[in-house]
N, C-alpha and C positions, 0 to 999 in steps of 0.2 A: 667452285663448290658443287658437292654433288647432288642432283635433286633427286626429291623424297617421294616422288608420287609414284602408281604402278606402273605407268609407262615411261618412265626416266629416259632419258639422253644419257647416257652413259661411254666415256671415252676407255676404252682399254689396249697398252702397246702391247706388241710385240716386236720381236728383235727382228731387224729384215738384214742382218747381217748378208751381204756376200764378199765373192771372191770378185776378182778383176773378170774373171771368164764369165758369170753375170750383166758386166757392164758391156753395153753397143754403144759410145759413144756419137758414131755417126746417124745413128739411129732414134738417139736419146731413150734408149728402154735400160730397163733394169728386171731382171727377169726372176723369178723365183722369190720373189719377195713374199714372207711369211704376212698375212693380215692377220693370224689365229689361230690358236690351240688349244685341245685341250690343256687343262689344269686349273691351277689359282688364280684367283686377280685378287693380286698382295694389294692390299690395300682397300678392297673392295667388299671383304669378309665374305666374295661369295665364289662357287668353281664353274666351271663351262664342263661338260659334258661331251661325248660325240654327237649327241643327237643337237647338240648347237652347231657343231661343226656343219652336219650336215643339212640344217632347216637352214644356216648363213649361208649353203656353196645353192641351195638350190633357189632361195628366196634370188640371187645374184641373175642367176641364168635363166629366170622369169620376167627378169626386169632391163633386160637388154644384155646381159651374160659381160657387162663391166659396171664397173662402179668409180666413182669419182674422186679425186683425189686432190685436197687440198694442202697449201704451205702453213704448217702448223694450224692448231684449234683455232677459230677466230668465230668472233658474233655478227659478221660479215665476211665472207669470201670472195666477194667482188674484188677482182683484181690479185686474186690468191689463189685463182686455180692452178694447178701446179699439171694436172694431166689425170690419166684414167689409168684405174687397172683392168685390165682383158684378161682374159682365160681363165678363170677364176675358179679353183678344182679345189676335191680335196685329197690328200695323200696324206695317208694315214691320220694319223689324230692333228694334223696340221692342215690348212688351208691357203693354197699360195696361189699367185698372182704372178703377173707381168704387169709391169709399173711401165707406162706410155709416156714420156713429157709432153706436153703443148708447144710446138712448136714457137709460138708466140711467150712464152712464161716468162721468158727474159727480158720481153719488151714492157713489161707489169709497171704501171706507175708507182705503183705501191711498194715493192721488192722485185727494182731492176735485178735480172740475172740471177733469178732464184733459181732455175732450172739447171743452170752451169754450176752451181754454186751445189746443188745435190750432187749433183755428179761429180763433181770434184772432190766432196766430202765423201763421197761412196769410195771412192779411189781410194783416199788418203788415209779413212779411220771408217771403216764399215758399221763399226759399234753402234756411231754417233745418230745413224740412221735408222728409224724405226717406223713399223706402222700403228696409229691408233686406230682400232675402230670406233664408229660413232655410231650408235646400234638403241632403237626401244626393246625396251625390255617387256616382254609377256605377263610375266608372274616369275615370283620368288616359289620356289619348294625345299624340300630336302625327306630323308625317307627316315620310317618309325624302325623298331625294332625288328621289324615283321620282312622290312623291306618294299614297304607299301610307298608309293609316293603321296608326302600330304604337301598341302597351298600352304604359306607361310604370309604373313605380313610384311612387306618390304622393312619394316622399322625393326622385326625380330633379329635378324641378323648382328645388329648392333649392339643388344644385350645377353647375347649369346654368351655362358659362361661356360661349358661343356667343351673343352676343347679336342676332340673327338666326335662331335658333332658337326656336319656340313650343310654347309647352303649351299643351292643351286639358283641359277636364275636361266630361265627360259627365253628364246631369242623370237623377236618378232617382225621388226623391220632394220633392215640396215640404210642410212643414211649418207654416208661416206667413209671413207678408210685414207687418215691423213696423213703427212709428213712430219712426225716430232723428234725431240733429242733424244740418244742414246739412253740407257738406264737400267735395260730388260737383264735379268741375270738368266747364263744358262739353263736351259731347261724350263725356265718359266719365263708363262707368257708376257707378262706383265714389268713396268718398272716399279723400284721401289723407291719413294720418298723422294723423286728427282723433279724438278722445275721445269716444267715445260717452256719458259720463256729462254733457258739456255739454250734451245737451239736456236730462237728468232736473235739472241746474242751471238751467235756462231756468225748470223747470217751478216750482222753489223761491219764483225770485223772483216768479213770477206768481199762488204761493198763500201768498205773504209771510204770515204773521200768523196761519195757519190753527193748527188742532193737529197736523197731520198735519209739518208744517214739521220738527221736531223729532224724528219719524221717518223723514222725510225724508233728513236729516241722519245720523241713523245709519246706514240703509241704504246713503248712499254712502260714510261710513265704513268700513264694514263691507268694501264689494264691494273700496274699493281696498287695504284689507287683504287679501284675497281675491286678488286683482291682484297685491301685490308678491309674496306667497307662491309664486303659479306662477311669477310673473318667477324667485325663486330657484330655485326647482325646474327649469326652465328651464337658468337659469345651473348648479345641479348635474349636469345629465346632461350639457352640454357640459364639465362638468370631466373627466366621468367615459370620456366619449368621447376626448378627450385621452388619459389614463392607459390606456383601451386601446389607441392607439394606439402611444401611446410603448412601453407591455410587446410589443407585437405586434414593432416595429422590435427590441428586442433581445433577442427571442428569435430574429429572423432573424439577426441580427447573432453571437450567440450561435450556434446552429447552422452559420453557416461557419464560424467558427471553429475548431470543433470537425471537421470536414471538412476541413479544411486539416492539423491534427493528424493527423487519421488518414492522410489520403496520407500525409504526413511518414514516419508509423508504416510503414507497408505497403512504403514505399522502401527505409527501414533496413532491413528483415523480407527483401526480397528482396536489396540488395547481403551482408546476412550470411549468407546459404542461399548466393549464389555464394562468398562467404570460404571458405567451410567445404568447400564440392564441390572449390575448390583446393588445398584444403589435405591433403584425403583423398588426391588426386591425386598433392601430392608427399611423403607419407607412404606411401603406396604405391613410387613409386620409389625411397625411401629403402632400402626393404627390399630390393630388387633389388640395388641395389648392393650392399649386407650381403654379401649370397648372394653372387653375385662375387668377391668381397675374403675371401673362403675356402674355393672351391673347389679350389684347391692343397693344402689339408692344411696338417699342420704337424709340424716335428721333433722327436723325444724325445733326452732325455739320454744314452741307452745306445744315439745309432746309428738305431736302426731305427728306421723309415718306419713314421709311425700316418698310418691315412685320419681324414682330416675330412669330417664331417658335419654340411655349413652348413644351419641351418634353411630353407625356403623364402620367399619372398614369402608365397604366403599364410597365414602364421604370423606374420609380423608383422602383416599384414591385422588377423588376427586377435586378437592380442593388443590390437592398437591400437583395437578395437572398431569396426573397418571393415567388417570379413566378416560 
């Protein structure tokens, strides 16, 4: 699986196709071996550039001008050194190598005769043999309209729906340049969709019978255990990115809701504050009239004229808890 962060370990093949006049036998080299090109990395959503070509050939020739070479990817290389690549140039948009074996690689507890066994495979099917590099990566970019180069988030590349739009990834340090199976299509650098345990299976059947076979055999039991386990893990985080997604939607969905309530609320709040200033209004003229309707006074039994004494408006104000 491949990881996510800005400095990724990143494996990328290319084809190291040669002829027989490449192969030194008594020598054990393999000379012009391609470690890289410009173009795509199928499968990588992102391109290499020359200017990767050339920060890879000089970062190389800073660091002792070869780089080392393992028998297929592994999370231990102990006993899987396989040799070095020397001379390490570039020519043209490609970057090639001379591939050294160890003299000792045959003697490997781990994968007797791995070095006879590239070589014999270089002979018989060239295809079959490739280099991966194993390289950190800098930064992700790609360029605007303009032509300008912008920094890109390692994760954009993967939502990328513009297919006319490109990623680049920037080269920082190279790590080693491995031995894996065949895959890479003409022209491009990289394999498509191909299993990299196919070649360490090449390698079974060409030390049939050994003792090592039977460790063999665990080992790739083992990794593709190893394999389906990220696969699930893998498949968990997209479950789990889903379920954030989904709680994110309704809680937005959730919060208008709840803002729709509230206007609702604040509406009510305000047509009841005018009920009520109306209401004060005609409770106030209510009392006015009162007052009115007994300013005349009123007559006693025996004749004489009593004054009346209508209470005022602002006394029913007040009673009314208006004032």
């Amino acid at each position: 699986m491949e990881k996510t962060t800005l400095n990724e370990v990143l494996h990328f093949r290319s084809n190291a196709e040669r002829t027989f006049s490449n192969i030194d036998l008594d020598k054990k080299v393999i000379y012009d071996v391609i470690l890289c090109q410009v173009g795509e990395a199928v499968g990588h959503f992102v391109h290499l550039e020359q200017s990767f070509m050339s920060m890879l050939v000089d970062y190389v020739k800073k660091d002792g001008k070869e780089t080392k070479c393992n028998f297929d990817h592994n999370y231990s290389n102990m006993g899987l050194q396989l040799g070095t690549i020397k001379d390490v140039r570039l020519e043209g948009t490609q970057v090639k190598g001379n591939l050294h074996l160890f003299e000792s690689a045959d003697s490997s507890p781990i994968a007797p005769g791995m070095a006879s066994f590239v070589l014999a495979m270089a002979q018989e099917n060239p295809k079959v043999v490739n280099c991966s590099i194993k390289f950190m990566a800098d930064y992700y970019y790609t360029y605007d309209s303009t032509g300008q180069k912008m920094k890109v988030s390692p994760w954009e590349r993967y939502y990328n729906s513009d297919p006319e739009l490109k990623y680049y990834v920037a080269f920082k340090s190279l790590e080693s340049c491995d031995l894996v199976e065949a895959g890479a299509v003409t022209q491009t650098l990289f394999s498509q969709n191909t299993s990299e345990m196919s070649f360490a299976k090449r390698f079974q059947e060409f030390t049939k019978g050994s003792d090592s076979k039977k460790k063999a055999d665990d080992d790739v039991t083992a990794l593709n255990a190893e394999l389906d386990e990220a696969a699930a893990f893998a498949a968990g985080l997209t479950k789990d990115l889903e379920d954030v997604r989904a709680l994110n939607t309704a809680n937005i969905e959730a919060k208008t809701a709840l803002q729709t309530k509230l206007d609702e609320a604040l509406t009510r709040e305000n047509a009841l504050v005018s009920e009520l200033a109306t209401a004060k209004e005609e409770i106030v003229e209510l009392g006015k009239d009162a007052v009115e309707k007994h300013t005349d006074g009123d007559q006693g039994g025996d004749g004489n004229s009593k004054a009346f004494k209508s209470p005022s408006a602002g006394y029913f104000a007040e009673r009314l808890g208006l004032k």
